[in-house]
C-alpha positions in Angstrom: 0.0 0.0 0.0 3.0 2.2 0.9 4.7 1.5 -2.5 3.1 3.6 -5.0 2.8 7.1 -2.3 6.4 6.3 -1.7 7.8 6.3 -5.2 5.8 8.8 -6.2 7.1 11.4 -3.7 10.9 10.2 -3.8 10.5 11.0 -8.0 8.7 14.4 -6.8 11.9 15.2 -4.5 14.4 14.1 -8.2 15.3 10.6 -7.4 16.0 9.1 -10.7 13.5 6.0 -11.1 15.0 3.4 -10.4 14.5 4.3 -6.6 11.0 3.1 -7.0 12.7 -0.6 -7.4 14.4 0.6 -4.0 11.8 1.4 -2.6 9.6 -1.6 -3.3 12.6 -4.1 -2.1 12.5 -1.9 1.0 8.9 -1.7 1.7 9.0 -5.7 0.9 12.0 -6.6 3.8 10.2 -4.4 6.3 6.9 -6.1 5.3 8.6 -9.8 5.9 9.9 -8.7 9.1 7.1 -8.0 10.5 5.4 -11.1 9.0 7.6 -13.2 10.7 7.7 -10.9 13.9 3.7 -11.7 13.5 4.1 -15.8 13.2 6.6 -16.3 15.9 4.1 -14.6 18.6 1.4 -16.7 17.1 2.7 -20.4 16.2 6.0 -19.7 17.9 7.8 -20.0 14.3 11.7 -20.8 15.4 12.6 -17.5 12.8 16.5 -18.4 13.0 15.9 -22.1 11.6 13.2 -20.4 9.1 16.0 -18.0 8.1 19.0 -20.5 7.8 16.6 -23.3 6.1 14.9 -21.0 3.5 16.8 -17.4 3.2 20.5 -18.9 3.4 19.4 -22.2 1.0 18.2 -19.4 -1.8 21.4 -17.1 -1.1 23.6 -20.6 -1.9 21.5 -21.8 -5.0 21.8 -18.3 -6.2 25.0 -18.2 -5.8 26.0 -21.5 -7.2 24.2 -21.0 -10.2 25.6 -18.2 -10.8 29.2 -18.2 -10.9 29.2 -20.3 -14.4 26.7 -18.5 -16.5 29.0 -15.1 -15.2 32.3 -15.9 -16.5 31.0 -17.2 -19.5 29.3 -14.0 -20.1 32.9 -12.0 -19.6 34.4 -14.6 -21.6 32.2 -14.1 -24.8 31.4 -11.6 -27.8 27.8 -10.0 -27.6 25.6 -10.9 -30.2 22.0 -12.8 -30.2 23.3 -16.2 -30.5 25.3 -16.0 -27.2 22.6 -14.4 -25.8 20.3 -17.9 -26.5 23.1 -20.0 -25.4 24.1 -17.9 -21.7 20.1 -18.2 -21.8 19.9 -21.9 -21.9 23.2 -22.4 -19.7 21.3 -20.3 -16.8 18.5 -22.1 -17.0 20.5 -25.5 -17.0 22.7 -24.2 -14.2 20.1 -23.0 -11.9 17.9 -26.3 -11.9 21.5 -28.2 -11.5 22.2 -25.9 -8.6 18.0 -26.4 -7.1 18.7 -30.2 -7.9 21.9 -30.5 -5.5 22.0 -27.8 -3.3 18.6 -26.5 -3.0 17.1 -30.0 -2.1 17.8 -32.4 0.0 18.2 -35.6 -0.3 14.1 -36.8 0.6 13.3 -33.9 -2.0 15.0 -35.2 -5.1 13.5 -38.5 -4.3 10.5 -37.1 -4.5 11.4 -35.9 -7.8 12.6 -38.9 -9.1 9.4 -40.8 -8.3 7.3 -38.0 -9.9 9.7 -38.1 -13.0 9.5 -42.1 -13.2 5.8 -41.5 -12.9 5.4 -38.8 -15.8 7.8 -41.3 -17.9 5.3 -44.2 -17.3 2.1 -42.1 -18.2 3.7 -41.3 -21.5 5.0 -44.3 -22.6 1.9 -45.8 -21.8 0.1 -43.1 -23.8 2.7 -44.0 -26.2 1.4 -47.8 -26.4 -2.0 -47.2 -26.8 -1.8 -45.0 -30.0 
């Protein structure tokens, strides 16, 4: 609610506009702060363990998925075909970085049981055409 008053009047004062982006990242922390202020008092949610299991695992998978796709990018020529390849090397480093360091080990079970699944149903699909 306190975004768009905020941005408004910090472009009114000459901020240049990416403040609003600022702004909403700022309003956002304050707003998960108190959120989890909110769900400690009322289920007792242990924030620390929250924090470390959630915040830290997405600061790591960032991270990790990162660091290839980046020197790559300083290690090539611009042009649209590069683009389309960094593209499909993020998306291929990122789920590799989920699969093994943003899951744990009963997660990617779960995922190989839902991928042996999926492969059933289609080759049974398969069969019957």
């Amino acid at each position: 609610v306190l975004n768009l008053p905020l941005s408004f009047l910090f472009l009114r004062l000459g901020y240049p506009p990416e403040t609003i982006y600022i702004v909403a990242i700022i309003i956002s922390i304050c707003c998960e702060i108190a959120r989890l202020y909110m769900l400690r008092r009322m289920i007792n949610l242990p924030v620390r363990l929250f924090l470390h299991k959630v915040y830290l695992n997405v600061i790591m998978v960032s991270l990790v998925a990162a660091i290839f796709p980046y020197l790559i990018i300083n290690s090539i020529n611009i042009n649209f075909v590069n683009l389309v390849w960094t593209t499909l090397l993020c998306f291929v480093c990122t789920f590799i970085s989920i699969f093994f360091v943003g899951w744990n080990k009963k997660e990617r079970i779960l995922v190989y049981k839902k991928i042996e699944v999926l492969k059933t149903k289609i080759i049974r699909n398969n069969d019957e055409h």
